[in-house]
C-alpha positions in Angstrom: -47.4 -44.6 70.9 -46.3 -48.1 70.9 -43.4 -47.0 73.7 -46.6 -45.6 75.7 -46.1 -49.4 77.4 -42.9 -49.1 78.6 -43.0 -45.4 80.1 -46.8 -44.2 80.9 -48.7 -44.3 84.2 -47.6 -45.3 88.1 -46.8 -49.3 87.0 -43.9 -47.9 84.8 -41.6 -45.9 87.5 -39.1 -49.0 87.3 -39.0 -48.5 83.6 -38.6 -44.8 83.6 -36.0 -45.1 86.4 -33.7 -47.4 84.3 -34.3 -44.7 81.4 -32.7 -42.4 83.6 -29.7 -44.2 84.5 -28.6 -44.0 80.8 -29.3 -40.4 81.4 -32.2 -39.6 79.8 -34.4 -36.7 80.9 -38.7 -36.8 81.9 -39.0 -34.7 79.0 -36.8 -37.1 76.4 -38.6 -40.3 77.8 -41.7 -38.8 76.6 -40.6 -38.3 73.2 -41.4 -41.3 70.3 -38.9 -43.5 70.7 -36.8 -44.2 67.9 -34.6 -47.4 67.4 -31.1 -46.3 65.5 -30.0 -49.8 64.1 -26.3 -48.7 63.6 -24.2 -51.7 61.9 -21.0 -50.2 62.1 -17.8 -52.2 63.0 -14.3 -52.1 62.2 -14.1 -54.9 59.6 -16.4 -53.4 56.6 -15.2 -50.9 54.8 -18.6 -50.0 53.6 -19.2 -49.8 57.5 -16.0 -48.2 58.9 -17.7 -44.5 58.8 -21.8 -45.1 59.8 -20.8 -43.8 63.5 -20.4 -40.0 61.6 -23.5 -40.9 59.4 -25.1 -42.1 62.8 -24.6 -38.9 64.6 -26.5 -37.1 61.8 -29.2 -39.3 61.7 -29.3 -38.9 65.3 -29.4 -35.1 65.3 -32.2 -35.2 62.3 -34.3 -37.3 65.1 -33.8 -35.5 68.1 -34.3 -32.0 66.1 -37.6 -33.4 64.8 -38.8 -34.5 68.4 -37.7 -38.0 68.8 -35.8 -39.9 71.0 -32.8 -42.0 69.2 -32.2 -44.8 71.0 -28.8 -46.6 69.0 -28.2 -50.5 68.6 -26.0 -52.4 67.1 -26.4 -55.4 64.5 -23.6 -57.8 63.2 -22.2 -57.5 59.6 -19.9 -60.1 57.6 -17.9 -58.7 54.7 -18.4 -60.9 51.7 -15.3 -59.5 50.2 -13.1 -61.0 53.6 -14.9 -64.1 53.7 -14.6 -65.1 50.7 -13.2 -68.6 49.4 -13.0 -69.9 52.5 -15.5 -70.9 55.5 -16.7 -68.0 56.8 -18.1 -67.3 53.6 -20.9 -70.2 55.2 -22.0 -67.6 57.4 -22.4 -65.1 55.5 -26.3 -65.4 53.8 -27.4 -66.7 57.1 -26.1 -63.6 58.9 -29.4 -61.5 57.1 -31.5 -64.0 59.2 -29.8 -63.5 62.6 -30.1 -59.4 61.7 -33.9 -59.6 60.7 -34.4 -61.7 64.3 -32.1 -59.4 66.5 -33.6 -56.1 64.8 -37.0 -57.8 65.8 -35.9 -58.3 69.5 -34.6 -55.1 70.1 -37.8 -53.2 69.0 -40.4 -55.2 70.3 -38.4 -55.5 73.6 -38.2 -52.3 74.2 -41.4 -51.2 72.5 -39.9 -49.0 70.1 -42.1 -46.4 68.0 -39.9 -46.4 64.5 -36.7 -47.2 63.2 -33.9 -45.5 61.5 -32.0 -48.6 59.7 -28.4 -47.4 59.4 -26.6 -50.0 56.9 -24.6 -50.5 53.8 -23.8 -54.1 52.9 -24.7 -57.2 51.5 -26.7 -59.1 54.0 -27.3 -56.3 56.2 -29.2 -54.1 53.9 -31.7 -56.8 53.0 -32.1 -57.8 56.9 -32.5 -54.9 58.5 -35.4 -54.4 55.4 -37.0 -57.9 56.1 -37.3 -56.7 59.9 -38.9 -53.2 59.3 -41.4 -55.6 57.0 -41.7 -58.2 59.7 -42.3 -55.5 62.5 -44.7 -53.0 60.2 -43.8 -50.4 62.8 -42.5 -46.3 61.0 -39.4 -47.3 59.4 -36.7 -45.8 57.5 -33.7 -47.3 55.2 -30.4 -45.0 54.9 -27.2 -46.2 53.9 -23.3 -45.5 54.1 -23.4 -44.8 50.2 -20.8 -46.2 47.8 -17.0 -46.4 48.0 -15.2 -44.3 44.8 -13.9 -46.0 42.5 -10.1 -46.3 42.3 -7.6 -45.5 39.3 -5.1 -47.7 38.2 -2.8 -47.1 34.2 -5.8 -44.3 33.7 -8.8 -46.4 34.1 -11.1 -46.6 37.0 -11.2 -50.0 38.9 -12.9 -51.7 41.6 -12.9 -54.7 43.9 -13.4 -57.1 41.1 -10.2 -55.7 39.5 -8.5 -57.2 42.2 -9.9 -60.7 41.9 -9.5 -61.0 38.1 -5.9 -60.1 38.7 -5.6 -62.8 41.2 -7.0 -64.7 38.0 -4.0 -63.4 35.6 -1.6 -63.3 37.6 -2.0 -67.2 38.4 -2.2 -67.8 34.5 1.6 -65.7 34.4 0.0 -62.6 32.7 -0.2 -60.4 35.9 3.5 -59.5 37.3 3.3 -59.7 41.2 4.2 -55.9 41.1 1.1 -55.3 39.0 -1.1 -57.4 41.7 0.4 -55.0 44.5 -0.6 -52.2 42.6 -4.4 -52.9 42.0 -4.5 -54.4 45.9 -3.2 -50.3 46.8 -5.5 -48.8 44.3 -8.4 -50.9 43.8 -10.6 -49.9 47.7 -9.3 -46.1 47.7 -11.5 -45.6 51.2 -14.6 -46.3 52.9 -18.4 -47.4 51.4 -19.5 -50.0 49.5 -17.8 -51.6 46.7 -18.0 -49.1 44.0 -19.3 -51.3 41.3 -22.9 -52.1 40.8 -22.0 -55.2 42.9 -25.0 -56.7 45.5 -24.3 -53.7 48.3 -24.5 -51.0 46.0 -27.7 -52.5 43.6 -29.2 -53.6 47.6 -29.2 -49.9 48.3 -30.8 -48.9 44.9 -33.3 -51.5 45.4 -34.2 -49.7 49.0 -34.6 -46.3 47.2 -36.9 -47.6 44.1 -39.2 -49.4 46.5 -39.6 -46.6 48.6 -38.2 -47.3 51.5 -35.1 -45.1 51.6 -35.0 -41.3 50.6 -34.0 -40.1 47.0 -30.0 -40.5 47.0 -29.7 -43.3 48.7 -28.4 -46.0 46.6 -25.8 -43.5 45.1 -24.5 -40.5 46.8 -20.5 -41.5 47.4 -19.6 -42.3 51.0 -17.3 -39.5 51.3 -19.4 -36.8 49.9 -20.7 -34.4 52.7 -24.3 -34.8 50.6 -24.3 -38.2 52.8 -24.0 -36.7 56.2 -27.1 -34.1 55.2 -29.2 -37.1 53.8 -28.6 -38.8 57.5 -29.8 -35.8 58.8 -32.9 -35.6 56.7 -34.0 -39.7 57.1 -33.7 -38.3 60.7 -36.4 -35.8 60.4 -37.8 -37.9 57.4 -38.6 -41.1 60.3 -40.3 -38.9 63.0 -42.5 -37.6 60.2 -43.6 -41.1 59.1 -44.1 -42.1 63.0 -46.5 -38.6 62.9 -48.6 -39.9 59.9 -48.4 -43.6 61.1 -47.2 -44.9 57.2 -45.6 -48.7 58.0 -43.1 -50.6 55.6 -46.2 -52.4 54.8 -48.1 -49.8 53.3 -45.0 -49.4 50.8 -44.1 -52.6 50.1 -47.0 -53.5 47.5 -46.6 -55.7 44.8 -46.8 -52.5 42.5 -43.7 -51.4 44.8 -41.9 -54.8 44.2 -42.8 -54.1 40.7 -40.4 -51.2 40.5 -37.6 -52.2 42.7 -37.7 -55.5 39.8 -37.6 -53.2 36.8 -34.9 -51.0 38.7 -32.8 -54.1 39.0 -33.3 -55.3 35.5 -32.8 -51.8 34.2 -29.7 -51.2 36.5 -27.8 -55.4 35.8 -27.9 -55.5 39.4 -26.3 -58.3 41.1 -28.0 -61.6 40.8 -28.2 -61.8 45.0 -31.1 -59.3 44.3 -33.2 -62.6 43.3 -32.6 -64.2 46.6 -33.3 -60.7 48.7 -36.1 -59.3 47.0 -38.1 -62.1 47.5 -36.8 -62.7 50.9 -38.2 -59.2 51.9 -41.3 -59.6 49.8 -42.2 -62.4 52.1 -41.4 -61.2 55.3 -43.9 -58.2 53.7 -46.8 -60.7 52.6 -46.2 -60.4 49.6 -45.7 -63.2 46.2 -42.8 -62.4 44.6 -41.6 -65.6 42.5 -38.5 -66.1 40.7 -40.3 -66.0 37.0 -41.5 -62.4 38.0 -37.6 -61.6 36.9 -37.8 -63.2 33.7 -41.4 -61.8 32.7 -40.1 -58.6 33.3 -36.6 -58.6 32.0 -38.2 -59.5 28.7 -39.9 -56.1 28.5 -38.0 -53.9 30.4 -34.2 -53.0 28.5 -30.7 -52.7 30.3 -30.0 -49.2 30.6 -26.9 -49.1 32.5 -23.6 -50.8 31.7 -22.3 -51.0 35.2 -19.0 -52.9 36.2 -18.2 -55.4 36.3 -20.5 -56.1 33.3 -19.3 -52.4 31.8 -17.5 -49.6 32.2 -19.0 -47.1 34.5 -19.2 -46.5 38.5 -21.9 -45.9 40.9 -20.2 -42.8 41.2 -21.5 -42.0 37.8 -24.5 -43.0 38.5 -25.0 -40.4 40.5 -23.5 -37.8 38.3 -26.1 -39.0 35.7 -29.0 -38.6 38.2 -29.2 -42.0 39.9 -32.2 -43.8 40.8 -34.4 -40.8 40.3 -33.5 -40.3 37.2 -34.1 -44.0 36.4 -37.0 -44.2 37.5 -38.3 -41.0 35.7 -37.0 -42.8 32.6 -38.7 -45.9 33.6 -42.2 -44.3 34.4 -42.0 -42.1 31.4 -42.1 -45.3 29.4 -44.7 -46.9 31.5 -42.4 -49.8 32.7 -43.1 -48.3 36.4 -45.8 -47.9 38.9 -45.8 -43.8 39.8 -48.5 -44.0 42.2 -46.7 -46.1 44.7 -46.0 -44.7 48.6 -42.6 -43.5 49.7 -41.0 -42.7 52.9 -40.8 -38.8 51.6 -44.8 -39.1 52.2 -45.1 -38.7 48.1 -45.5 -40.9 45.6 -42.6 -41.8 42.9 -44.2 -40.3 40.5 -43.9 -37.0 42.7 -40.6 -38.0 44.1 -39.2 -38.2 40.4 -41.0 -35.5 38.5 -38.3 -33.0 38.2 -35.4 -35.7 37.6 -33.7 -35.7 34.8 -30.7 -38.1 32.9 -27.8 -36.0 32.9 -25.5 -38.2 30.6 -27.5 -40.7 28.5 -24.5 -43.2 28.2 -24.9 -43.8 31.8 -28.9 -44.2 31.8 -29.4 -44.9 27.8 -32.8 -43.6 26.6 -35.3 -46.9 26.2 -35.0 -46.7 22.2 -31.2 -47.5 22.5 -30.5 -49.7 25.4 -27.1 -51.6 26.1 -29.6 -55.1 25.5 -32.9 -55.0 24.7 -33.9 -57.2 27.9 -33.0 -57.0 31.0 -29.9 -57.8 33.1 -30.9 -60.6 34.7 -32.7 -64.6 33.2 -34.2 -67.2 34.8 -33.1 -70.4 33.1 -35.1 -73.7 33.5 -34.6 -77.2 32.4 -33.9 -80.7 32.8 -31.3 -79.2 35.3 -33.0 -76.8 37.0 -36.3 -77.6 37.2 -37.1 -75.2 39.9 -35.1 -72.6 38.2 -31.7 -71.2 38.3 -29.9 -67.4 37.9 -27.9 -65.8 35.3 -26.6 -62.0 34.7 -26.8 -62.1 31.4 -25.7 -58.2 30.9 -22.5 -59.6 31.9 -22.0 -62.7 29.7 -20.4 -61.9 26.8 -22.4 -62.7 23.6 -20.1 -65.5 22.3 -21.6 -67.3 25.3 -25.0 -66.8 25.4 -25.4 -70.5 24.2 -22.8 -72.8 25.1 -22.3 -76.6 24.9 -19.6 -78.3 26.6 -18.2 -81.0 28.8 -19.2 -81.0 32.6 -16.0 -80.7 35.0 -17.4 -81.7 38.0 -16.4 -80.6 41.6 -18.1 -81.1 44.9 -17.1 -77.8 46.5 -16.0 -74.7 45.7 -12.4 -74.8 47.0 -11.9 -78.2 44.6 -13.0 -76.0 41.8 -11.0 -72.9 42.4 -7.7 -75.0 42.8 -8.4 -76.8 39.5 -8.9 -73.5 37.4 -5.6 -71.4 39.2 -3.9 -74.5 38.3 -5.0 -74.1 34.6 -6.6 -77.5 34.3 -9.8 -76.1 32.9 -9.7 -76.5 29.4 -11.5 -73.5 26.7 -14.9 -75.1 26.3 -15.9 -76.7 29.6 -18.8 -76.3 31.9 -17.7 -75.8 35.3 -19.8 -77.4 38.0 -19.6 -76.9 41.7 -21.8 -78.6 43.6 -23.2 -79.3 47.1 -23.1 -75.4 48.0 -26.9 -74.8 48.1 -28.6 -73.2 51.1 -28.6 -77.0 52.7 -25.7 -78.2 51.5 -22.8 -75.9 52.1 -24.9 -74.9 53.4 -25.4 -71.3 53.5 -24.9 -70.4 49.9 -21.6 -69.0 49.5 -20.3 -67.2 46.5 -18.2 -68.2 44.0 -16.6 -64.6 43.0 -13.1 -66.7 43.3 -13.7 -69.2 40.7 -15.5 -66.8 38.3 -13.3 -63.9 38.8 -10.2 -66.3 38.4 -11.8 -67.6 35.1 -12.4 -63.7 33.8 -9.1 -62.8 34.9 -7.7 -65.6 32.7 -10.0 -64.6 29.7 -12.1 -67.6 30.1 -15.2 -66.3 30.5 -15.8 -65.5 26.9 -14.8 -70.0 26.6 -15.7 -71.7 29.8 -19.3 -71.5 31.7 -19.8 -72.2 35.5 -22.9 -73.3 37.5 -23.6 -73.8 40.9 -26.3 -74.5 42.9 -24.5 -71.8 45.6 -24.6 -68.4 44.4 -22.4 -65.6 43.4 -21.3 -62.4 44.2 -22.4 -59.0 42.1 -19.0 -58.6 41.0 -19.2 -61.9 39.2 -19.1 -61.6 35.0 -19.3 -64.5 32.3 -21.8 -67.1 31.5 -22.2 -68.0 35.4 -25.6 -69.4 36.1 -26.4 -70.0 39.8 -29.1 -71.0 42.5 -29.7 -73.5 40.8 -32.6 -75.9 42.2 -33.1 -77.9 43.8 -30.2 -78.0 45.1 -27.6 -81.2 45.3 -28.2 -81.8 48.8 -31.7 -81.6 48.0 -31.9 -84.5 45.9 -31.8 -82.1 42.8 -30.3 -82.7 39.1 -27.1 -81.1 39.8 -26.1 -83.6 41.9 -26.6 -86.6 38.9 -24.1 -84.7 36.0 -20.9 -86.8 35.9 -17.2 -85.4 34.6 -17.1 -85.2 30.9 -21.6 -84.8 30.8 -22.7 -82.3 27.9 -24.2 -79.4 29.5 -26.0 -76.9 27.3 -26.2 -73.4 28.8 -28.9 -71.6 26.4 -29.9 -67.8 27.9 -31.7 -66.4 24.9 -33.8 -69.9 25.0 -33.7 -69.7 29.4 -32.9 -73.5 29.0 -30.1 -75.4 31.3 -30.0 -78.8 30.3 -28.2 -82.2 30.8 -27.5 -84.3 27.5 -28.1 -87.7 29.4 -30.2 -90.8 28.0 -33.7 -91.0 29.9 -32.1 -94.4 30.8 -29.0 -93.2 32.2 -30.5 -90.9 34.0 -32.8 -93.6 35.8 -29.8 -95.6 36.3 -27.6 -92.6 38.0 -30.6 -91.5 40.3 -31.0 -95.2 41.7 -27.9 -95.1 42.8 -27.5 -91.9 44.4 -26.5 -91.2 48.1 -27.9 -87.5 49.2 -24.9 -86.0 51.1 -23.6 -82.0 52.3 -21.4 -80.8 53.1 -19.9 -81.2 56.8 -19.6 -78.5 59.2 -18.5 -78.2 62.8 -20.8 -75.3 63.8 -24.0 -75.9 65.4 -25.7 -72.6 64.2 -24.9 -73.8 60.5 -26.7 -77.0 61.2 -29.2 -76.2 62.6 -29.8 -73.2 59.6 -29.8 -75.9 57.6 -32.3 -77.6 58.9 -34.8 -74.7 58.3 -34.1 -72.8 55.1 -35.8 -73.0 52.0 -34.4 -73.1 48.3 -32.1 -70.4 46.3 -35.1 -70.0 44.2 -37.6 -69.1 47.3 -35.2 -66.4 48.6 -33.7 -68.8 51.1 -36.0 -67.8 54.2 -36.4 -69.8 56.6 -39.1 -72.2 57.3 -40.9 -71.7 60.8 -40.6 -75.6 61.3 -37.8 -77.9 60.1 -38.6 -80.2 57.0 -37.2 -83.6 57.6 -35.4 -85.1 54.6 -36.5 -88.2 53.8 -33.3 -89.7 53.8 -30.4 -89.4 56.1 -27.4 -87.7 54.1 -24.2 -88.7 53.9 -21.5 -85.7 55.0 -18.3 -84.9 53.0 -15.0 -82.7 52.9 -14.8 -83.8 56.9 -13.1 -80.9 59.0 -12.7 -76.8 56.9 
């Protein structure tokens, strides 16, 4: 055992001694040692319960012959920080996970870990350092929040936003807005739509990483507390065989967690984190992998805030097993591929069955015949860019309009609550890339605020930031490179035509080849200025939207000083 460093032989008294100050017996020390990474805090909602889930996954450990050893690991709620400056922190926060997660294990020497989780950043960090480390490892999460009711129809976090959206355009009463803000989050998990916490947790399950149920069982349902228990016994039985992440996380395994994704319209964050994790698991997975296989494999489930139904009936319909049975049966995904159960998906899935084929359509009558997600290229995008297209509606699948430029989100979102967007327009909000924000924030304000005031069927929005899964409309992001990067974006002008064309995966800028010239001469590369020495210096390492946003293990110099805007936040 890998702990066998820290606790065997005469040399190792000191260590065992300090062992037994936090009270643990000759007989515990000697057990495999397993690290509990337990985010909870008191911010999250998806978070607010893990310490019950944390005492079952403790018990499944301890009853199954290991030691569990509990740490903490910070979490940002994307849903808090929104809109404002913390929302800066928020993508960079997987990185500081991955790299504390690291720490702890290999400080201590530990011989697995249980990864206790639930949200956006978290789930995908504490992933990347189980890939990174290659040492037993096991994904369970805090499950999804229910959805609330609100005039008889079930609503979410994103109802909330898109009222803040109507209500600004005077067709939301301020007594309606209370309402959805008491109904909307009814109690703990993660936000009940397929939103990037709840599709981050399905992606865990179809790669293989967490145990069937996973992405779906509700937060409050005691089936939770007994699938703690179970990863708990389900760790020490991968630390007995010695099966690592790494054997797991194949390219056929990446394979599945993509067609999952597509099939599911998960959030497009899943393009920044499944490559993110695919790297820190040697593994290739580029952004055009997405497109290739969104072209054969069909949306199956209209999830909000694209459509009408829950995780919650997800789960009633079978969840991810049942998917994935569906998936395999029509050879869209890799059955032989290794699970934490021991088995292989195919096995894992062979007695699962769709229970309501509304919620998981059959693959001869899909809700869109390719999948949720596109990759859109062009003279704007040249690296590529990101669009949930199972959540644009089809009048704007194709779009040509006039470019209403903004440098910054916060420029942006005042412009549209203010009703100065016009039906028609292309939204642009710029200098919000990994660099030059930098860390990537969302833009569920702006987007949410143009839904809310029915403008996402008129008015399309791109960004070289990113935004969150509860985005809809024609919202195409990551684009890159990014502004700060000396990218396209950062040429358009107010009043540009700007042709958004999904079905054609084209994003394009209806300049002269002489203009353009002209306009690039004169640029000055800039960011965005920030008064925090960890944002700085993550900008000075992380890659593009497009490569997942990892970071480099050197800086890259830019070959030009930038110039920094927007002064103090």
């Amino acid at each position: 055992m890998r702990s066998d460093q820290a606790k065997r032989g005469p040399a190792r008294a000191p260590h065992r001694a300090l062992l037994k100050a936090a009270g643990y017996t000759d007989w515990e020390i000697e057990r495999p040692w397993i690290g509990l990474v337990n985010s909870y805090n008191a911010l999250i909602p998806g978070h607010v319960h893990l310490n019950r889930l944390a005492a079952a996954a403790k018990a499944g450990i301890y009853a199954a012959g290991g030691l569990p050893l509990e740490f903490p690991v910070i979490g940002v709620c994307d849903g808090i920080a929104m809109n404002h400056l913390g929302m800066k922190f928020s993508l960079p926060s997987r990185e500081l996970i991955a790299d504390s997660i690291e720490i702890m294990a290999q400080g201590h020497a530990l011989d697995g870990l249980l990864l206790l989780t639930n949200c956006d950043k978290i789930i995908p960090g504490m992933a990347m350092a189980a890939a990174r480390l290659n040492i037993p490892s096991l994904v369970v999460s805090g499950g999804p929040m229910m959805a609330g009711r609100f005039e008889g129809r079930d609503i979410d976090l994103s109802s909330a936003f898109e009222a803040v959206g109507r209500h600004a355009a005077g067709r939301c009463s301020d007594e309606e807005l209370r309402e959805i803000e008491e109904a909307c989050c009814p109690g703990c998990g993660s936000c009940a739509g397929m939103f990037t916490a709840n599709t981050m947790n399905c992606m865990m399950e179809a790669l293989g990483l967490a145990l069937p149920g996973n992405g779906t069982i509700p937060a409050v349902d005691a089936a939770r507390d007994r699938l703690a228990k179970d990863a708990g016994v389900a760790v020490m039985e991968l630390v007995r065989a010695g099966i690592r992440p790494r054997d797991i996380l194949t390219p056929q395994a990446f394979h599945n967690a993509v067609a999952a994704d597509l099939a599911l319209g998960g959030s497009t964050n899943s393009a920044l984190h499944l490559p993110a994790l695919a790297h820190a698991a040697g593994v290739d997975l580029p952004l055009d992998r997405f497109d290739e296989l969104g072209r054969s494999v069909p949306h199956l489930c209209s999830m909000s805030p694209g459509g009408p139904y829950h995780i919650q009936d997800l789960h009633r319909a079978g969840g991810i097993p049942a998917l994935m049975a569906r998936l395999l049966a029509g050879g869209l995904a890799r059955g032989e591929c290794l699970t934490v159960t021991g088995r292989s998906v195919a096995e894992n899935v062979a007695s699962r069955k769709v229970r309501d084929d509304e919620v998981i359509r059959p693959l001869d009558r899909p809700y869109h015949a390719q999948g949720g997600l596109a990759v859109l290229k062009g003279n704007l995008a040249p690296l590529g860019s990101v669009v949930k297209q199972s959540a644009v509606a089809e009048e704007m699948l194709c779009h040509t309009g006039p470019a209403r430029v903004f440098d910054g989100e916060e420029a942006a979102t005042e412009a549209i609550l203010a009703g100065r967007i016009r039906d028609g327009d292309v939204v642009v909000i710029r200098y919000e890339g990994p660099k030059g924000g930098p860390g990537m924030r969302e833009m569920l304000t702006p987007t949410a605020a143009l839904a809310g005031q029915g403008k996402d069927r008129t008015v399309a929005l791109l960004t070289d930031g990113r935004f969150s899964g509860a985005t809809r409309g024609a919202a195409v992001g990551h684009v890159s490179p990014e502004a700060a990067s000396g990218g396209p974006i950062a040429l358009v002008q107010e009043g540009d035509s700007i042709t958004v064309d999904i079905p054609g995966r084209r994003l394009d800028l209806g300049i002269s080849p002489e203009e353009w010239q002209a306009r690039e001469a004169k640029r000055i590369p800039k960011e965005q200025a920030v008064e925090s020495p960890f944002l700085n210096r993550y900008r000075r390492f992380v890659r593009s939207g497009v490569e997942g946003a990892v970071l480099d293990e050197t800086p890259r110099e830019d070959v030009c000083r930038k110039t920094p805007f927007g002064g103090k936040e």
